[in-house]
C-alpha positions as a printed Julia matrix, in Angstrom:
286×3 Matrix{Float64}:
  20.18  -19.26   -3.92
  17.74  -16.8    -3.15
  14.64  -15.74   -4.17
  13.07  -12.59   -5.22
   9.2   -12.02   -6.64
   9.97   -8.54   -8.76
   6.46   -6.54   -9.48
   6.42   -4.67  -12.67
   9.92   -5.75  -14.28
   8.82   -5.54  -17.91
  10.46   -1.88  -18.29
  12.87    0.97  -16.33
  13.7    -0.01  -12.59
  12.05   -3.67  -12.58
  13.71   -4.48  -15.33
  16.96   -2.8   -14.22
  16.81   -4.74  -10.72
  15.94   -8.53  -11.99
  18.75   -7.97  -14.04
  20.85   -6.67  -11.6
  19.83   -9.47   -9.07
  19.58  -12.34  -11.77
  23.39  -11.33  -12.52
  24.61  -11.27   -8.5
  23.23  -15.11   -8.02
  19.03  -14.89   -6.88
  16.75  -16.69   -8.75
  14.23  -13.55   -9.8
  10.63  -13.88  -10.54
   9.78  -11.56  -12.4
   6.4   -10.1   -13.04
   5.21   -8.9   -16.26
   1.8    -7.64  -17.97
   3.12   -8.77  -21.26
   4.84  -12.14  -21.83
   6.68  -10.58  -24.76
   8.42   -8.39  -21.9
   9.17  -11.55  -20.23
  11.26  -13.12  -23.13
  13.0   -10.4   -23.81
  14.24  -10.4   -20.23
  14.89  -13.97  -20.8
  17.0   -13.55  -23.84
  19.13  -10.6   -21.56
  19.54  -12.96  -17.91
  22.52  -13.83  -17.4
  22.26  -17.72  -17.48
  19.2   -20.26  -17.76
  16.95  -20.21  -14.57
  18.36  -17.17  -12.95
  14.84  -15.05  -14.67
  11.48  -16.48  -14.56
   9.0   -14.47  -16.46
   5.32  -14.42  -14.75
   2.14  -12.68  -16.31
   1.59  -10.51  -13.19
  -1.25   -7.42  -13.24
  -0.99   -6.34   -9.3
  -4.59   -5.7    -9.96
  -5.73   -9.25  -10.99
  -6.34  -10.78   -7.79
  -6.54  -14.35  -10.37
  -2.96  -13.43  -11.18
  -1.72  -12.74   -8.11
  -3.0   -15.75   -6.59
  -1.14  -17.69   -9.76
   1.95  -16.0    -9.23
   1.87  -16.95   -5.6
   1.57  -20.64   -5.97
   4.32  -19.88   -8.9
   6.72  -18.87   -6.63
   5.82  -21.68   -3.74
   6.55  -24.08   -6.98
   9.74  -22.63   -7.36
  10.97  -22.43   -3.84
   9.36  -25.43   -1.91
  11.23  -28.4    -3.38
  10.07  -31.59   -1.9
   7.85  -29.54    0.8
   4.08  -29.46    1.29
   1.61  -26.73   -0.89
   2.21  -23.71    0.59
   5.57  -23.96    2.34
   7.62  -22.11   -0.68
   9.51  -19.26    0.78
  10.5   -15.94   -0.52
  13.3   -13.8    -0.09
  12.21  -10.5    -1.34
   9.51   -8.94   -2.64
  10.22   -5.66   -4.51
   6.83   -3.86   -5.37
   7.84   -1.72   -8.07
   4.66   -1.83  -10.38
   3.03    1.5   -10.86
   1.48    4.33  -13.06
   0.75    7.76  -13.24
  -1.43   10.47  -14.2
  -1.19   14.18  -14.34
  -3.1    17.43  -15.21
  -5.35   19.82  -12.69
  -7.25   17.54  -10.58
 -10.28   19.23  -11.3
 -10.28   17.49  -14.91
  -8.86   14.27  -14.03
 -11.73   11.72  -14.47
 -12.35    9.6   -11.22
 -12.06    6.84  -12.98
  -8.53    7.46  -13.78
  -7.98    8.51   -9.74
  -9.77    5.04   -9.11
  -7.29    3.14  -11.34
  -4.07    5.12   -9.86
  -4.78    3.98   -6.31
  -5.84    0.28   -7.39
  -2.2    -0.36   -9.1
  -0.13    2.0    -6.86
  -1.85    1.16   -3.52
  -4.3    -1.81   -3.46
  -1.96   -4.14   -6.22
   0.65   -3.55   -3.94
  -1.23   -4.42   -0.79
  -2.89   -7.13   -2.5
   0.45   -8.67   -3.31
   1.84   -8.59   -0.24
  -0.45  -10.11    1.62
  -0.64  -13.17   -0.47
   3.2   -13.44   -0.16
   3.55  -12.3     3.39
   3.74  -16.42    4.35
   6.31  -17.33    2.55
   8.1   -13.84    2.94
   7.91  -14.92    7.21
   9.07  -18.28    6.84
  12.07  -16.67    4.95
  12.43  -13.55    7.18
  12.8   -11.92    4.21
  12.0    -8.02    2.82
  10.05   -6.06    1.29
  10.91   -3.19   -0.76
   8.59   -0.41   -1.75
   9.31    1.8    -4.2
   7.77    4.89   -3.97
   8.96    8.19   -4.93
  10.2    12.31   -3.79
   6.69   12.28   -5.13
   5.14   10.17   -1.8
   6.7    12.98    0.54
   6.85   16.29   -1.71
   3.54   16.99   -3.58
   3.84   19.21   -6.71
   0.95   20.78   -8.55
  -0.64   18.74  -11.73
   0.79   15.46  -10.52
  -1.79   14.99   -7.5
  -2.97   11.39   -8.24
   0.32   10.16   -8.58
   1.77   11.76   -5.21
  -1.02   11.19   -3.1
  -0.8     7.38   -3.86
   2.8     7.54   -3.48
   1.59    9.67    0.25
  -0.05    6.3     0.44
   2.42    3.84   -0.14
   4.86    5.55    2.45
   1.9     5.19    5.19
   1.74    1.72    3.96
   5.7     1.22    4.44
   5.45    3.29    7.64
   2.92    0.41    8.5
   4.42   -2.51    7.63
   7.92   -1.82    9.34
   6.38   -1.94   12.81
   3.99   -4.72   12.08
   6.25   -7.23   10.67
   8.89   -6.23   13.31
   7.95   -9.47   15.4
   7.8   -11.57   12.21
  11.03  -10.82   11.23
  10.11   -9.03    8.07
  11.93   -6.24    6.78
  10.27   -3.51    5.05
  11.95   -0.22    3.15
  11.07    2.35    1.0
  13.2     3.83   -1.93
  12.07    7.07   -2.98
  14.24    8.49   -6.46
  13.99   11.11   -8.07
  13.96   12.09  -11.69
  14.59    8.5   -13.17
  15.77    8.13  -16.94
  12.93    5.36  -17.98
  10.14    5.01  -20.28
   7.64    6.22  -18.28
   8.57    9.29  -19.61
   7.25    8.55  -22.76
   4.17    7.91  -20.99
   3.94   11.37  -18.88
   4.9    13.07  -22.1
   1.53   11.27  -24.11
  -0.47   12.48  -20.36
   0.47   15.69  -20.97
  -0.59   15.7   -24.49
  -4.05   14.42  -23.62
  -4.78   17.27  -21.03
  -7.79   19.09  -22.52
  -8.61   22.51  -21.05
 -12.21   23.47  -21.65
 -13.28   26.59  -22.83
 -14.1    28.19  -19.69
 -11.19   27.22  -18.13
  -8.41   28.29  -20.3
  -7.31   31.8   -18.03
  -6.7    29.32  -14.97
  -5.21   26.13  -17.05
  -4.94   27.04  -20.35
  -0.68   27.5   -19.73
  -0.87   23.83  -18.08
  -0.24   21.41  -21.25
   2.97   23.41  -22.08
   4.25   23.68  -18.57
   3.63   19.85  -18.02
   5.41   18.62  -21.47
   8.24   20.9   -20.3
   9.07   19.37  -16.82
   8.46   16.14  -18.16
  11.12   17.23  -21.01
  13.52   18.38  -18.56
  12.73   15.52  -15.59
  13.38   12.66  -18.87
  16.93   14.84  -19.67
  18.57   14.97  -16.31
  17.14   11.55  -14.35
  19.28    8.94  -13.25
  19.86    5.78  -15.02
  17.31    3.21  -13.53
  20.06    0.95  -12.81
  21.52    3.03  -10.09
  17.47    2.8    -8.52
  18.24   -0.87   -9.01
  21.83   -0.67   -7.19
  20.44    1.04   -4.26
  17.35   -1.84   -3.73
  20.23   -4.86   -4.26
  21.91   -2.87   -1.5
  19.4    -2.68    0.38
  18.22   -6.44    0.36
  21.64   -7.46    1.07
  22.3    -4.98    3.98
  22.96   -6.35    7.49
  19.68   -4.3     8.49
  18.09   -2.34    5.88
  16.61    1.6     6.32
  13.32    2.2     6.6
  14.17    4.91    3.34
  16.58    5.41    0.9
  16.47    8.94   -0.79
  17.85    8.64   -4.52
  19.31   11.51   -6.98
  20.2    15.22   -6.16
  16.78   16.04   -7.8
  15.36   14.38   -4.77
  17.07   15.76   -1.77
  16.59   19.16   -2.95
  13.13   19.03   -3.13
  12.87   17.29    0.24
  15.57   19.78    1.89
  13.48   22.83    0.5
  10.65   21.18    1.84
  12.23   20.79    5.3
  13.14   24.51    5.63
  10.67   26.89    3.48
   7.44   27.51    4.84
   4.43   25.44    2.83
   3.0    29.3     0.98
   6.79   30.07    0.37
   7.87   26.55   -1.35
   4.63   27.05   -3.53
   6.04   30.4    -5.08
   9.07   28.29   -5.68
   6.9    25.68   -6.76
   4.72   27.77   -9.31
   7.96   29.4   -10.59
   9.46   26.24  -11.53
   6.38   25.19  -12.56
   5.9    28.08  -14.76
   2.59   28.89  -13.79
């Protein structure tokens, strides 16, 4: 049976894919912030053993280091410490925030990159072991986001910029270990980090003296997050694509997911950058 380490399952596409996974036979491990997440994905696996809830903050190097000797627990039997093995490792866990750069605080830039980039990193590396004894994969999911920047979401992109670089990476690195890495990159996806975008954009504050160049921000941000929530795809088609792509004879280094997606990356292709920013603004509202 094999085995998958799942970051950031408690909600949307993490919980979608241990599901998904749990259901087609792999035993799933799947990491959660908050154990009450991790019994209700008990309660919905599909038989006892399939779904095994961790506490898991990609940036708790104490809990990663747990959840690592967790999973060589689960998978080394009879074996020596540290000769577990892993199948896949789907780094899913991530946040977001949004307004005009020039107001978001650095701390909040600071904590972007250290879940988005360095928790995934970080996890990685303390599974990369068990993931080569296994020649097993990694999938990152990133975003349209990590290759198409739009205004008001630069935190978010630019550590989604970073995972790809990471992906980009990895691929030829663990080419001689026998590693496989891919990146997914949806779209609009229908999941509760909506909710969460929509209470962003609420917080923005303009200042005073800064309401003729962002004062029309707030409303332009809770309406793309409005319409992005309305039309994305259900999370379990992000979490068909990634079983596809673990089970693949060789997986792609990317898998591009929802219309929203490729025709934001196509524009991208053929308008020139100052061109697709008038589209951009337009859309935008702004």
């Amino acid at each position: 049976m094999p085995v998958a380490l799942i970051t950031g399952a408690s909600t949307g596409i993490g919980r979608s894919t241990s599901l998904r996974l749990a259901r087609a036979g792999w035993t799933v491990l799947a990491g959660v912030r908050d154990p009450a997440a991790g019994e209700r994905l008990l309660a919905e696996a599909p038989a006892a053993g399939h779904v095994i809830p961790l506490t898991l903050d990609v940036s708790d190097a104490d809990q990663i280091a747990r959840a690592a000797e967790l999973v060589d627990a689960e998978t080394r039997g009879a074996g020596a410490p540290g000769t577990g093995r892993l199948d896949a490792l789907v780094n899913n866990a991530g946040i977001g925030f949004g307004g005009p750069l020039e107001l978001i605080p650095v701390e909040d830039l600071r904590r972007q990159f250290e879940v988005n980039v360095v928790g995934q990193v970080a996890v990685t590396q303390a599974r990369l072991p068990a993931l080569r004894r296994a020649r097993g994969r990694i999938v990152l999911v990133s975003s349209i986001g990590g290759r198409v920047a739009m205004a008001f979401t630069a935190p978010y992109a630019a550590s989604k910029h970073a995972l790809e670089a990471i992906g980009d990476a990895l691929r030829v690195e663990l080419r001689t270990s026998n590693v496989q890495v891919a990146l997914i990159e949806p779209g609009s996806v229908a999941t509760p980090i909506w909710d969460k975008a929509g209470a962003e954009a609420e917080r923005v504050s303009i200042p005073a003296e800064l309401q003729t160049q962002y004062g029309q921000v707030p409303a332009a941000m809770g309406k793309v997050v409005d319409n992005l929530a309305q039309r994305g795809i259900p999370a379990e088609q992000v979490a068909e694509t990634i079983e596809r792509a673990l089970t693949a004879r060789r997986m792609r280094a990317r898998y591009l997911i929802g219309g929203d997606a490729k025709v934001m990356l196509l524009a991208k292709r053929l308008l020139p950058d100052l061109l697709f920013d008038r589209v951009a603004r337009r859309a935008l509202g702004v």
